[in-house]
Backbone as a chain_set.jsonl record, in Angstrom:
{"seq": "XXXXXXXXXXXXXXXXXXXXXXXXXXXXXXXXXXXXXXXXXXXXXXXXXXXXXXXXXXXXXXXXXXXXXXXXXXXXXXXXXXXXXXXXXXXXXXXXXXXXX", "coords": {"N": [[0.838, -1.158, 0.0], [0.437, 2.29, -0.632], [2.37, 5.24, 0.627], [0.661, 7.442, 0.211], [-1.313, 9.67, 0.991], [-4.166, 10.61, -0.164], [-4.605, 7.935, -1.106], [-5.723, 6.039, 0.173], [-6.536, 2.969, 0.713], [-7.976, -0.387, 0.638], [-6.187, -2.772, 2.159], [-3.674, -4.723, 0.638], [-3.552, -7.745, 1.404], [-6.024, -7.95, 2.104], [-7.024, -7.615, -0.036], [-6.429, -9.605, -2.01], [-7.483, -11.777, -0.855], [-10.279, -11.094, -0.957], [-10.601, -10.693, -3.911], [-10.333, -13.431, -4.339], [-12.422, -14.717, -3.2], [-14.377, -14.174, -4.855], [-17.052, -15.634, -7.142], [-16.626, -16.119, -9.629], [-14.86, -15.172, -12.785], [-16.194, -12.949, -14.001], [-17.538, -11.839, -11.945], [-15.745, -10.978, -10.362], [-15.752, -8.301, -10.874], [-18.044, -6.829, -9.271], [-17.84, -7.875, -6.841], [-15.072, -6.956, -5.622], [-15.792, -4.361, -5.591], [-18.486, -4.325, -4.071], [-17.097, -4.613, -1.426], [-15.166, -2.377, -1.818], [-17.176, -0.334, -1.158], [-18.288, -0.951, 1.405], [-15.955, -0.865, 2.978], [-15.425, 2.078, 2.471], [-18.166, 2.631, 3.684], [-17.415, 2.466, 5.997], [-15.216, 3.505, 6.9], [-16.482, 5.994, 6.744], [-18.285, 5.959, 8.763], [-17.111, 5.513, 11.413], [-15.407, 7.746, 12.329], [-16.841, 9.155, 13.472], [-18.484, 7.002, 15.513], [-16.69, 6.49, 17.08], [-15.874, 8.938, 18.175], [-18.377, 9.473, 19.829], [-18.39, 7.605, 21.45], [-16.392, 7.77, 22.465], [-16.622, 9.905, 24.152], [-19.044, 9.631, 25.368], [-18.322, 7.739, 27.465], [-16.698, 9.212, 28.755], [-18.692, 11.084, 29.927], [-20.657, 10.295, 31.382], [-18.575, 8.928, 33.066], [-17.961, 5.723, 32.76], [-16.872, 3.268, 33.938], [-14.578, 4.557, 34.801], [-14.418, 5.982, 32.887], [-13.486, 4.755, 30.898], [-14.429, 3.122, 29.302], [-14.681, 3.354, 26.465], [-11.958, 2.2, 25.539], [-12.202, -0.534, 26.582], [-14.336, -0.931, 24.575], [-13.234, -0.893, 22.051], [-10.721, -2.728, 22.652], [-12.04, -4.901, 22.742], [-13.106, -4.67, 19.897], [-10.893, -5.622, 18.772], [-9.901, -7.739, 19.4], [-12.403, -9.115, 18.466], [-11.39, -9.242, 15.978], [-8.953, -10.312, 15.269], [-9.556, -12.797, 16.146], [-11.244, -12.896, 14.027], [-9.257, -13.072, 11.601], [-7.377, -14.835, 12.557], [-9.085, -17.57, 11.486], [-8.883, -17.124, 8.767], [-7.673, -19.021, 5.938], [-4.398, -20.343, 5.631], [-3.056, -20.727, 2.847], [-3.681, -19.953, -0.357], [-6.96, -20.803, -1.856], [-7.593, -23.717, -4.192], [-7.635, -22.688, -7.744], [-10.696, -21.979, -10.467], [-10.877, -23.514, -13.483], [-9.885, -20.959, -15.841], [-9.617, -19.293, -14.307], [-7.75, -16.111, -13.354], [-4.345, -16.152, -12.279], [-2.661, -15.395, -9.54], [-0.103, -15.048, -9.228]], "CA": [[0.0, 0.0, 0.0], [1.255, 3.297, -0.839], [1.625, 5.985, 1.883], [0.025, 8.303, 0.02], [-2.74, 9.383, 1.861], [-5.226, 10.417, -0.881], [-4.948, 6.518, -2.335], [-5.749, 4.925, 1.099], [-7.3, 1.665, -0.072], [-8.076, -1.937, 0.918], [-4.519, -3.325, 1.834], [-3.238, -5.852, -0.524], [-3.808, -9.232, 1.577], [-7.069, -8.238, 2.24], [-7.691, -7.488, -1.364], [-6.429, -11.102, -2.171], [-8.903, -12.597, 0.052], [-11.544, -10.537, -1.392], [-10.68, -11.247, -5.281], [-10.3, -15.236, -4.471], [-13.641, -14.809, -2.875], [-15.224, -13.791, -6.112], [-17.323, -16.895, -7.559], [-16.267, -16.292, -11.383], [-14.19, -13.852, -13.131], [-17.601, -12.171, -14.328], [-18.292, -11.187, -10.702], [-14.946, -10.354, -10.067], [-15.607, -6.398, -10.613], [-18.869, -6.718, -8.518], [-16.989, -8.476, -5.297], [-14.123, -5.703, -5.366], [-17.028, -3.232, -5.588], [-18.81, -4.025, -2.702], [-15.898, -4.297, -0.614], [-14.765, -0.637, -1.568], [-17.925, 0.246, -1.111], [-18.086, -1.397, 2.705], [-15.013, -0.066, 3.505], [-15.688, 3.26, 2.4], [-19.397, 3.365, 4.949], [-16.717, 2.15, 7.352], [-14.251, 4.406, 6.718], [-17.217, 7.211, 7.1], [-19.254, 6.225, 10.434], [-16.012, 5.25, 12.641], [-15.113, 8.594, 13.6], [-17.986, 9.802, 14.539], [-19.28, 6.343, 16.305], [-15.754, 6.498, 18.518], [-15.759, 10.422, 18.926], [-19.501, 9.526, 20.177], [-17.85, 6.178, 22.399], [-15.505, 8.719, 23.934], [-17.422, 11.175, 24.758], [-19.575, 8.948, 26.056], [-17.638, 7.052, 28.484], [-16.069, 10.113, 29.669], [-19.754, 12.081, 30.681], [-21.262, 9.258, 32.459], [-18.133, 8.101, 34.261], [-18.364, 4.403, 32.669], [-15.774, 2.215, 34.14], [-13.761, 5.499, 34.675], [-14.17, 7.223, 31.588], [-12.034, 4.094, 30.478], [-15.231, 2.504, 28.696], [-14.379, 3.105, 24.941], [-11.232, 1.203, 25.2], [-12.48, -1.738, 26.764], [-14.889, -1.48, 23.446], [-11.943, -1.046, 21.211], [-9.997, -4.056, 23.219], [-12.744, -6.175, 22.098], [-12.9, -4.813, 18.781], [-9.933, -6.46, 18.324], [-10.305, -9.034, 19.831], [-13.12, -9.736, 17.366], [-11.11, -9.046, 14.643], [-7.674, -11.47, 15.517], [-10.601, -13.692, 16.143], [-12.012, -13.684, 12.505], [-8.609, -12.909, 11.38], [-6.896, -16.257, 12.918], [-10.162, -18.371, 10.952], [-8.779, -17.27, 7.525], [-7.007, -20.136, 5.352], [-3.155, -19.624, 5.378], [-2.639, -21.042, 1.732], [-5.201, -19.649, -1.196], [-7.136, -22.381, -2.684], [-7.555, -24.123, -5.605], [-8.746, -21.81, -8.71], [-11.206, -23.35, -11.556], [-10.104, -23.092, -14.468], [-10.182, -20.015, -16.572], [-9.371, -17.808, -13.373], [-6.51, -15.47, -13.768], [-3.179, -16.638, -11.523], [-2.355, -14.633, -8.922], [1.118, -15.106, -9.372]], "C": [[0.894, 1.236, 0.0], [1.019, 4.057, 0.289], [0.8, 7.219, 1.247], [-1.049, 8.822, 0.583], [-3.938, 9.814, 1.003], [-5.53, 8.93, -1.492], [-5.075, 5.837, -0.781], [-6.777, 4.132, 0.626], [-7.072, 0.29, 0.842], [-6.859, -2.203, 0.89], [-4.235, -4.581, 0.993], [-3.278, -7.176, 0.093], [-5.069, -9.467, 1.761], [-8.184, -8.324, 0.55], [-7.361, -8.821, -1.925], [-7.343, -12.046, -1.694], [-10.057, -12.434, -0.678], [-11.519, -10.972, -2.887], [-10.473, -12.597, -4.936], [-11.447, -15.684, -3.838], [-15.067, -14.851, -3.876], [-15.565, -15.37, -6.986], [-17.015, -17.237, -9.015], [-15.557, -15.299, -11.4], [-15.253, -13.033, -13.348], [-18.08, -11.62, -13.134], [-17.254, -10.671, -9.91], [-15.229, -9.095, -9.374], [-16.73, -5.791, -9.431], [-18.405, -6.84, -7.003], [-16.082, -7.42, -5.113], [-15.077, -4.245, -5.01], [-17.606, -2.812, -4.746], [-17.991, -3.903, -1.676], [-15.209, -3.195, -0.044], [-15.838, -0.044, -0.688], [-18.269, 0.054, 1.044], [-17.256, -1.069, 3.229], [-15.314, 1.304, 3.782], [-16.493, 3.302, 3.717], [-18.479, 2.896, 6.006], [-16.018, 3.113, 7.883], [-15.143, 5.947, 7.311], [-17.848, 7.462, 8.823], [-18.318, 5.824, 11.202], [-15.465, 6.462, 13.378], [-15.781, 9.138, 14.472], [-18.73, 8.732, 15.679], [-17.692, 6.27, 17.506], [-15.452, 7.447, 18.946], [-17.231, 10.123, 20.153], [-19.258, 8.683, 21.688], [-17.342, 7.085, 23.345], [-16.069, 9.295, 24.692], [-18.682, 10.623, 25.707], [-19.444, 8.189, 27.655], [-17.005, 8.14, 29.185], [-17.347, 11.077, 30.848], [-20.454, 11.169, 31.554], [-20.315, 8.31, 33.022], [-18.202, 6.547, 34.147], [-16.811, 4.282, 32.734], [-14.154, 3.152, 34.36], [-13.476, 6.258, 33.778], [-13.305, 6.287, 30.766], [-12.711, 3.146, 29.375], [-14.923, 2.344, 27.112], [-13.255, 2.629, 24.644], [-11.233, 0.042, 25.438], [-13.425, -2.415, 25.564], [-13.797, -1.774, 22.591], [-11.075, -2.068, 21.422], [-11.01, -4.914, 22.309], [-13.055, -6.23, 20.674], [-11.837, -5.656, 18.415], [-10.005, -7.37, 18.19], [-10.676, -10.099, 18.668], [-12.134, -10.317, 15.932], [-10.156, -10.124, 14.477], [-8.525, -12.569, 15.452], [-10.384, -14.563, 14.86], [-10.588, -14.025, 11.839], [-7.38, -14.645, 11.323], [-7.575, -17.309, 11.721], [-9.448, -17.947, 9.592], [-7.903, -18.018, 7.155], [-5.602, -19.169, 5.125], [-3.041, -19.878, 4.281], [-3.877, -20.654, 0.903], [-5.47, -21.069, -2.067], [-7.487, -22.383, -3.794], [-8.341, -23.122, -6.711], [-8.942, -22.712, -9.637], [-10.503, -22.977, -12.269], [-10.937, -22.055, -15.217], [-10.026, -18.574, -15.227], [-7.927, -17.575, -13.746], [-5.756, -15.772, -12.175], [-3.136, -15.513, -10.719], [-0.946, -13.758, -8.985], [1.475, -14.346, -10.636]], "O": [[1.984, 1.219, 0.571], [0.004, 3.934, 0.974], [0.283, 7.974, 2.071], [-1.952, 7.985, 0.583], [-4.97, 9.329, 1.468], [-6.495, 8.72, -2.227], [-4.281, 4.905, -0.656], [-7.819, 4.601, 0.168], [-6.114, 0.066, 1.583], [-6.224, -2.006, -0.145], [-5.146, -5.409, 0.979], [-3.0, -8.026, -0.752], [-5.547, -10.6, 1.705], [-9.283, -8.757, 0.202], [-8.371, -9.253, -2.48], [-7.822, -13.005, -2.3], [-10.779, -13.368, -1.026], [-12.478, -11.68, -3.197], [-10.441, -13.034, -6.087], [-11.655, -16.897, -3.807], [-16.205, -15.302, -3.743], [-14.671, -16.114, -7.39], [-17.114, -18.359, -9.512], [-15.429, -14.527, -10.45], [-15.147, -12.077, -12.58], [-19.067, -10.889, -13.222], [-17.519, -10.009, -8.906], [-15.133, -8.742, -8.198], [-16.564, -4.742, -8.809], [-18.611, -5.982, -6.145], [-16.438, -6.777, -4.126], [-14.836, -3.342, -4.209], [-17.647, -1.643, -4.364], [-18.209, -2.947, -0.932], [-14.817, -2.901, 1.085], [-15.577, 0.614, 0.319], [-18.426, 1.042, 1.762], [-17.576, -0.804, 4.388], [-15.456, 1.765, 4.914], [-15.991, 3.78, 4.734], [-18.987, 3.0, 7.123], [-16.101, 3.543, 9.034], [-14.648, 6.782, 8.069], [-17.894, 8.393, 9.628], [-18.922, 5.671, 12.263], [-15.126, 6.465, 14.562], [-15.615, 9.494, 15.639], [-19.417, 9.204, 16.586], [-17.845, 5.984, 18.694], [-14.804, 7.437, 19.992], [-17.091, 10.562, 21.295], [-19.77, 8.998, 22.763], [-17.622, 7.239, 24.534], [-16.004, 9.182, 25.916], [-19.135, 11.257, 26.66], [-20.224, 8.143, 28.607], [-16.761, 7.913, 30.37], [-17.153, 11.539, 31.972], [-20.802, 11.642, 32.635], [-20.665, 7.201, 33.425], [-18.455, 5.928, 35.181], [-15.901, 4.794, 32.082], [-13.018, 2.712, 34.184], [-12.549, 7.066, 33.727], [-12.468, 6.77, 30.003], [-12.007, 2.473, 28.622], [-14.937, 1.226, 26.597], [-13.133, 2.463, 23.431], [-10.487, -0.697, 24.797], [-13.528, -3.622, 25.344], [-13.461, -2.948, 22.432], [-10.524, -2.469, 20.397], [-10.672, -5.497, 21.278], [-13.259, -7.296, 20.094], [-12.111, -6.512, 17.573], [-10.155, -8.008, 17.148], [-10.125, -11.072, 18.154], [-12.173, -11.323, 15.222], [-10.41, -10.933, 13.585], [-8.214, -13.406, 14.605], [-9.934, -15.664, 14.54], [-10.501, -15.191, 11.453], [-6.86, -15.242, 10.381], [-6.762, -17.891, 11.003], [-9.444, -19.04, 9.026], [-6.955, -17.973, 7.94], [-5.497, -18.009, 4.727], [-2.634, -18.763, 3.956], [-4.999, -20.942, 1.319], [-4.769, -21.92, -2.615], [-7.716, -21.381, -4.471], [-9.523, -22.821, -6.543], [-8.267, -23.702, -9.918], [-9.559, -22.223, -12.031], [-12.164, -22.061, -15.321], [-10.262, -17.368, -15.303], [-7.124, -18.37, -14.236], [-6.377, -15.666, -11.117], [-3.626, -14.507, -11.232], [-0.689, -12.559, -8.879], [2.649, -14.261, -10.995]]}, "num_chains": 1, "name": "protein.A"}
């Protein structure tokens, strides 16, 4: 990934995942598509749902004002979780898919 910061994009192992996810080449451009597109509403409602977390946990005193990192801990969490569950080796393509390599 480049550092550029206008080209921040899907990082490149997750974009492997995501194109070897795609059920044909013909649905290829669709699968990359939604992806951006899921990223992106991600990319949009995260600051405002953990400016909201903070601010939150700090006015009602939850757990010491310490509440939106115990969410954020478990975000993780989640994520190493799903993260762990993905196949270390990519599998078999049919034929007529384009090589990775």
């Amino acid at each position: 990934m480049r550092a550029d910061p206008d080209h921040w994009d899907v990082p490149g192992a997750t974009l492997m995942y995501i194109s070897s996810a795609a059920p044909n080449k013909r649905s290829l451009g669709t699968t990359n598509g939604l992806a951006h597109a899921v990223a992106s509403v991600q990319r949009t409602i995260a600051p405002a749902v953990a400016d909201w977390l903070f601010a939150f946990s700090i006015e009602n005193n939850v757990l010491g004002g310490n509440f939106v990192y115990f969410v954020l801990l478990a975000l993780v969490c989640v994520a190493l979780y799903i993260a762990a569950k993905l196949p270390r080796n990519m599998w078999k393509r049919d034929v007529g898919w384009i090589p990775l390599t």
